[in-house]
BAFI-3210 file (N, C-alpha, C; in Angstrom, 3 decimals, decimal comma, padded with zeros to 6 digits):
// residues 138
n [1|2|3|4|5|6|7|8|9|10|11|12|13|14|15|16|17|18|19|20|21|22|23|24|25|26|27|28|29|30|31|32|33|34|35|36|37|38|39|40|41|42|43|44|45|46|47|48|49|50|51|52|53|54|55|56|57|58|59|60|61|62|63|64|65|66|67|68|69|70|71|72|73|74|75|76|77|78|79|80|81|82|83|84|85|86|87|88|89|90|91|92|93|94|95|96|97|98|99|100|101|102|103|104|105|106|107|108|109|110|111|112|113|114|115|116|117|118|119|120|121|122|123|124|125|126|127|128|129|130|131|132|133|134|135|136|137|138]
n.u [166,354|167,756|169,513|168,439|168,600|166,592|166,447|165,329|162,816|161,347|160,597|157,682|156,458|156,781|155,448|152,689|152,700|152,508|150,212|148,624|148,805|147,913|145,755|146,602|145,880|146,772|147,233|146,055|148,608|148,722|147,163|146,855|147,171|148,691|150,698|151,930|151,953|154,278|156,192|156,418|157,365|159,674|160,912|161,328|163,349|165,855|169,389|172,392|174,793|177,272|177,253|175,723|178,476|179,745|178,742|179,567|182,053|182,142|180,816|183,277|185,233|184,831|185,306|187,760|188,753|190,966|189,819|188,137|186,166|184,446|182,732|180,702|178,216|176,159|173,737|173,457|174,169|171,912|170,087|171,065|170,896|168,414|167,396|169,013|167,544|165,293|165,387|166,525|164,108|162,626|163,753|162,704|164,352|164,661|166,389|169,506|172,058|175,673|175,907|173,185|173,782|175,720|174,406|173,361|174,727|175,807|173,778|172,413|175,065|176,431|175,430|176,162|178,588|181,125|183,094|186,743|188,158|188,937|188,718|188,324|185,259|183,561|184,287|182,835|181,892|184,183|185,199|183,513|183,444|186,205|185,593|184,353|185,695|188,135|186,547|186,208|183,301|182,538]
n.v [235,436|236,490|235,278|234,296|233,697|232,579|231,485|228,615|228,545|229,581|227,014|226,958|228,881|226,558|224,850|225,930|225,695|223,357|222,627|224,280|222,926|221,906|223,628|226,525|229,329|232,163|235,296|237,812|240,434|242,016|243,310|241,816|244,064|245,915|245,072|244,862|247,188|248,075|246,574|248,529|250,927|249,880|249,292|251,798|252,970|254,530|253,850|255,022|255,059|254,970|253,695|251,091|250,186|249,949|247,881|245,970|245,873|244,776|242,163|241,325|241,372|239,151|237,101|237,465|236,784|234,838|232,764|232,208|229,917|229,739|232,678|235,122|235,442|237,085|237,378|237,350|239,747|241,072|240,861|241,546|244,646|244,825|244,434|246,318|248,496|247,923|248,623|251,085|252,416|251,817|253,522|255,595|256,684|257,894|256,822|254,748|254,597|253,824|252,684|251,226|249,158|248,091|247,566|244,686|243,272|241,275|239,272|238,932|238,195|236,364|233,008|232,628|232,650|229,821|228,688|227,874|224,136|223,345|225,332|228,043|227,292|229,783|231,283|233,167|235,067|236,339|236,721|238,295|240,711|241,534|242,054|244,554|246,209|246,497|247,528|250,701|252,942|255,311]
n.w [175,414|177,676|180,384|183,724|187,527|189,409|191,455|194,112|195,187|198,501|201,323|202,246|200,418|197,753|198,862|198,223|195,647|195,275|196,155|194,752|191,966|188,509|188,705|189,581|188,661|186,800|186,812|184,661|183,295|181,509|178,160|175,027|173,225|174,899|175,128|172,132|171,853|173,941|172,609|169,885|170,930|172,013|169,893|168,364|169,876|170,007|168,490|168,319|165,864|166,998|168,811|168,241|167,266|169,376|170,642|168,724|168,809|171,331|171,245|169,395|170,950|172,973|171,062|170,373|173,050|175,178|176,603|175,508|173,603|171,906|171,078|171,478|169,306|166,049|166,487|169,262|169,146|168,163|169,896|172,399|171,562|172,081|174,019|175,324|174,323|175,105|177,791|177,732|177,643|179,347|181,335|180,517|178,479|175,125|173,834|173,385|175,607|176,448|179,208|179,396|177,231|179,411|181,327|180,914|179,670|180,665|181,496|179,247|177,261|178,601|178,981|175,758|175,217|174,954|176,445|176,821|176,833|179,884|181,490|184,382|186,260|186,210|183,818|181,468|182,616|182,870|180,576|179,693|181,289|180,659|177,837|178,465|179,660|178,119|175,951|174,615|174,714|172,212]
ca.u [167,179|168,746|169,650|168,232|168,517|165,868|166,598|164,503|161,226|160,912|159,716|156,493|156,356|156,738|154,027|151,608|153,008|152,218|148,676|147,971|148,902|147,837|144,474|146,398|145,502|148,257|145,994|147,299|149,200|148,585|146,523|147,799|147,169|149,492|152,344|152,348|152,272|155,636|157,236|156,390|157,565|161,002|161,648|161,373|164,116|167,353|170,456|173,882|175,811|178,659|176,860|175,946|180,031|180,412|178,467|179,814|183,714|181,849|180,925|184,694|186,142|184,666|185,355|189,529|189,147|192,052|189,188|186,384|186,655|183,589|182,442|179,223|177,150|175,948|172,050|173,658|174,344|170,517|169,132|171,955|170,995|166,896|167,513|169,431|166,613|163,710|166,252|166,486|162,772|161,881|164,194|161,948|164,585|163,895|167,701|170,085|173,275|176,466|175,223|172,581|174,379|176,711|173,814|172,423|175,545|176,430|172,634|172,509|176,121|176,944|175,601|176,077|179,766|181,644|184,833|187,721|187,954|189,937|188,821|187,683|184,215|183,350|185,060|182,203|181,766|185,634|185,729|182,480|184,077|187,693|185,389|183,786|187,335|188,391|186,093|185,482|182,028|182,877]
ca.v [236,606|236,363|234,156|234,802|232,992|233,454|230,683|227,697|229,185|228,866|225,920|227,383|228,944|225,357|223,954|226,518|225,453|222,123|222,679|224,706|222,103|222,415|224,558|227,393|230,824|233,263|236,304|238,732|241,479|243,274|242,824|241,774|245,373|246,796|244,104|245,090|249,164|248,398|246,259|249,081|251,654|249,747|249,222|253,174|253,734|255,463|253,497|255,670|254,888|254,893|252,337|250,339|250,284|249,504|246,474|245,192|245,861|243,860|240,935|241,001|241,067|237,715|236,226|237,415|235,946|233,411|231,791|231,982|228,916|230,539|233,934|236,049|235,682|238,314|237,237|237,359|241,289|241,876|240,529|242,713|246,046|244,656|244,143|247,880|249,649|248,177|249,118|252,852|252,733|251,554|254,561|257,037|257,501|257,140|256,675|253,862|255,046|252,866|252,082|250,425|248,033|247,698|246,814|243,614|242,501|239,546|238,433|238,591|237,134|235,040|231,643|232,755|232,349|228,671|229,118|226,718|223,129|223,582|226,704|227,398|228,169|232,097|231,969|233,223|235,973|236,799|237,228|239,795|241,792|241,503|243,111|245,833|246,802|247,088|247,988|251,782|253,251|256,583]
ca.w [175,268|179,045|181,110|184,801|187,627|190,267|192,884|194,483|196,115|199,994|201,263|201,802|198,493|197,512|199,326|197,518|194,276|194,940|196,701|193,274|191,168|187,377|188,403|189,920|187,915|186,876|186,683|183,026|183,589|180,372|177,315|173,856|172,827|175,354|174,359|170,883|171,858|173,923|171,398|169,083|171,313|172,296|168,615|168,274|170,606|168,992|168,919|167,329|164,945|167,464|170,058|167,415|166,827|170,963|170,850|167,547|169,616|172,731|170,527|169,062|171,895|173,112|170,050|170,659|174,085|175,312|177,471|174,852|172,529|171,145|171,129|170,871|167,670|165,905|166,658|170,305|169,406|168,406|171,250|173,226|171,609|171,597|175,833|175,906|174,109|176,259|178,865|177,860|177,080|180,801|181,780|180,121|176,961|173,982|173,085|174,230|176,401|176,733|180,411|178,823|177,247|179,913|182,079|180,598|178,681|181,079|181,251|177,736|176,847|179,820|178,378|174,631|175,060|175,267|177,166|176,552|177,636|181,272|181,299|185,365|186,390|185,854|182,209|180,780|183,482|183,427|178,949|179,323|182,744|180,288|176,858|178,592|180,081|177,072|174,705|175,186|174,130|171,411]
c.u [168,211|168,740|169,008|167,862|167,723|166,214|165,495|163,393|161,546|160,260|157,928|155,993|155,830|156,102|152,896|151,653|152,483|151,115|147,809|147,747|148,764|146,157|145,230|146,554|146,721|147,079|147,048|147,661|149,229|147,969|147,145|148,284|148,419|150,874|152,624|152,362|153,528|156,683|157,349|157,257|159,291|161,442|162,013|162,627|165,237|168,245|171,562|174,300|177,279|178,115|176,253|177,995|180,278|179,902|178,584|181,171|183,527|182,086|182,391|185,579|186,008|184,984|186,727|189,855|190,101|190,771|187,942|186,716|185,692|182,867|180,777|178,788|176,338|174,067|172,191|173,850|173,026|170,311|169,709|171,385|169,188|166,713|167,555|168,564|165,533|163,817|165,987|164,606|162,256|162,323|163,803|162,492|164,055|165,393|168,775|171,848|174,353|176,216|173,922|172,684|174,907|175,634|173,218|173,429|175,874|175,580|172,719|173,717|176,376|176,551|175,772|177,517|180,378|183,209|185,627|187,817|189,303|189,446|188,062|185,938|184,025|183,977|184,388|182,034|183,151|186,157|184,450|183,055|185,473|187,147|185,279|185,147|187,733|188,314|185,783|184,218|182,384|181,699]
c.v [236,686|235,477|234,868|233,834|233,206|232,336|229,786|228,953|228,570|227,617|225,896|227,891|227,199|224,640|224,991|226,054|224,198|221,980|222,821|224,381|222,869|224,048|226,187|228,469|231,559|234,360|237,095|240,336|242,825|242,411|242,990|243,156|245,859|246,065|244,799|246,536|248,763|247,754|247,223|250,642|251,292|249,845|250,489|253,846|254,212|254,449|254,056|254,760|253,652|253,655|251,383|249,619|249,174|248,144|245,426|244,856|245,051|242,233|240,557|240,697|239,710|236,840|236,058|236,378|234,925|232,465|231,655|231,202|229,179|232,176|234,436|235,857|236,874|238,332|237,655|239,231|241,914|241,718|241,398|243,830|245,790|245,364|246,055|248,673|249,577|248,523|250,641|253,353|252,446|252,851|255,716|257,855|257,362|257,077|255,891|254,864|253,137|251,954|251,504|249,036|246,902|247,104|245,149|242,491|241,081|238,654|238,089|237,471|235,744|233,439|231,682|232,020|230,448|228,757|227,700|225,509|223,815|224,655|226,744|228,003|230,018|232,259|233,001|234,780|237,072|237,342|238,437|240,512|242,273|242,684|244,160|246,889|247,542|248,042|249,615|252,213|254,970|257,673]
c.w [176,392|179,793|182,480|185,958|189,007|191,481|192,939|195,427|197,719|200,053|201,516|200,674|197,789|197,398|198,991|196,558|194,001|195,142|195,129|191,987|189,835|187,622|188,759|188,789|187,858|186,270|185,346|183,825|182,351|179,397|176,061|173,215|173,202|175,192|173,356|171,097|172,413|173,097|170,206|169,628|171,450|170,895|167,554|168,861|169,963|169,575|167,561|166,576|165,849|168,606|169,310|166,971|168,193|170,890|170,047|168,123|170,976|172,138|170,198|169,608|172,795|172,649|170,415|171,952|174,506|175,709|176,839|173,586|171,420|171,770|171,115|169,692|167,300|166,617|168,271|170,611|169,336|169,262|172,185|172,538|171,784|173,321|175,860|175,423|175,196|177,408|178,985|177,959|178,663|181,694|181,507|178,945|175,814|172,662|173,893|174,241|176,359|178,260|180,358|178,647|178,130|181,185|182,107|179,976|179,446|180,949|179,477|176,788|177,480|178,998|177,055|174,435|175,594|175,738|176,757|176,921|178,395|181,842|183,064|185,301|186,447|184,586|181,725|181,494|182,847|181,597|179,035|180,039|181,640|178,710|177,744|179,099|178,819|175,296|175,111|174,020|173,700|171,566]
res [x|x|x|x|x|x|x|x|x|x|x|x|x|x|x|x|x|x|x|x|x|x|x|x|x|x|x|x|x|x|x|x|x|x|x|x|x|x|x|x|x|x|x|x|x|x|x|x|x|x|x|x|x|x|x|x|x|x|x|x|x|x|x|x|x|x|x|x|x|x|x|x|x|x|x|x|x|x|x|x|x|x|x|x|x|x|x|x|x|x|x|x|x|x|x|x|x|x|x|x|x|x|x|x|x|x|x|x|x|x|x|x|x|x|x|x|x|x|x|x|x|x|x|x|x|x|x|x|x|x|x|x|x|x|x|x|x|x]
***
């Protein structure tokens, strides 16, 4: 769904990782139960009419791009409004806001989009920073 890029681990970090090899344990953090209550809960969240609209005018506007040889896909817009609900839903709404969107949209788009051949590094950055400019949220 996002891209995210967490960095190389310390070099101590490192040397746990490697001590721990294949045996080390990742202890659970929740039980299947409580997965399927917040996937049931995010998929509850309200999204308008009209922000439904904003992130259909986000996608479009990638697509117009000079520097986007390809654009957003629409599967690239669920996963964008999937992100902004579990977004509003971590925020205690139970209805997605344009600052929602506008929070996740680069993780979410950033590698979706194919910028132009020539095109410099940050294209991809520089056609999402160029929608949200212009797209306003009704």
């Amino acid at each position: 769904m996002t891209r995210v890029s967490l960095g190389y681990p310390t070099a101590d970090q490192e040397l746990s990782l490697l001590r721990a090899g294949q045996e080390g344990a990742v202890a659970a953090v929740s039980h299947p139960a409580q997965l399927l209550a917040a996937q049931e809960a995010v998929a509850r969240v309200h999204a308008s009419d009209a922000l439904l609209r904003y992130v259909v005018g986000l996608l479009e506007a990638t697509r117009r791009h000079p520097l986007a040889q390809v654009g957003a896909s629409p599967r690239a817009g669920v996963l964008l409004l999937a992100a902004a609900r579990a977004h509003a839903a971590l925020a205690g709404r139970d209805y997605v806001l344009p600052d929602d969107v506008q929070a996740l949209v680069a993780s979410v788009l950033g590698h979706r989009i194919e910028p132009t051949a020539g095109a410099t590094p940050g294209a991809q950055a520089q056609v999402i920073a160029d929608a949200v400019a212009q797209v306003t949220a009704r």
